[in-house]
C-alpha positions in Angstrom: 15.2 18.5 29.3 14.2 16.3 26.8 16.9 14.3 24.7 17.2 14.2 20.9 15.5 11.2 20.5 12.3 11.6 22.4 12.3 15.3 20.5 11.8 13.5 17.1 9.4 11.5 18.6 7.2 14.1 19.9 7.3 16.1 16.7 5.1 15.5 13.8 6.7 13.8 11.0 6.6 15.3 7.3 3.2 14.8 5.4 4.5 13.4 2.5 1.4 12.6 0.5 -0.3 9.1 -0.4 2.2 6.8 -1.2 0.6 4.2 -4.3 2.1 1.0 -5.3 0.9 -0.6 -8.5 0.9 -4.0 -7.9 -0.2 -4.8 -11.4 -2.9 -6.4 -12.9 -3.3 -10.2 -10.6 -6.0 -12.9 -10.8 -9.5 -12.7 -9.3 -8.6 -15.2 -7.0 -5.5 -13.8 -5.5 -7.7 -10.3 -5.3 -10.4 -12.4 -3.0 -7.7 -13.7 -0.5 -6.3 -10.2 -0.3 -10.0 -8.7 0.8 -10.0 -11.8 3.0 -6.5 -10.9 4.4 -4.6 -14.4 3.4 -2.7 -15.3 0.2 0.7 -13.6 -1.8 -0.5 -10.5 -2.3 -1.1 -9.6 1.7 2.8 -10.5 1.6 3.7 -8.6 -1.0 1.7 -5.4 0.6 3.7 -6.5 3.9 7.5 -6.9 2.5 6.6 -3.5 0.4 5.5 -1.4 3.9 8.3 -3.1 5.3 10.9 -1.2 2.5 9.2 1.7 3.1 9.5 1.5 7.0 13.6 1.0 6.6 13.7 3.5 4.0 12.0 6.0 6.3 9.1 7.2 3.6 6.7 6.1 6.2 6.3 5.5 10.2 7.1 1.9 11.7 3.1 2.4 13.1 2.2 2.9 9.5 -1.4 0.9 8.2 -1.7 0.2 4.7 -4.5 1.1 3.0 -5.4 -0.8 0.0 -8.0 -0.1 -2.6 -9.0 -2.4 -5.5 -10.5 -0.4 -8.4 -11.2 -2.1 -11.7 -11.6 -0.1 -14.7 -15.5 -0.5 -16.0 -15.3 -1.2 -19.6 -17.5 0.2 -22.2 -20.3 -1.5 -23.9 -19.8 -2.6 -26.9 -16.6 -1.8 -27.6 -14.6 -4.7 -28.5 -10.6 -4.2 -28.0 -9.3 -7.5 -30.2 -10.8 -6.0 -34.0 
């Protein structure tokens, strides 16, 4: 007979959805060393899965998944009139 623990482990856990996390608007050149997996924001994506992991919204085998979109702007229209 299984234990308790080994139970929980075997079962799959809650589908909670996508989790996002804005990370708000950063420089080009911290946006390149993130697709290159170096610089602050790879941290910041690391300590953030890490509060999610002790907060138990996610698994401790979790992967990020990070996607980079950039809003296209419209031509001709100029914001600062």
């Amino acid at each position: 007979m299984a234990s308790t623990v080994e139970k929980k482990k075997s079962e799959p856990s809650k589908t909670l959805g996508p989790i996002i996390v804005d990370l708000g608007k950063r420089r080009r050149k911290d946006i390149k060393q993130l697709r290159q997996g170096t610089g602050e924001l790879v941290d910041e994506v690391s300590e953030c899965l890490q509060e999610l992991v002790a907060s138990g919204s996610v698994s401790a085998d979790a992967q990020p998944v990070i996607l980079i979109i950039r809003e296209k702007q419209k031509n001709g229209m100029f914001l600062n009139q």
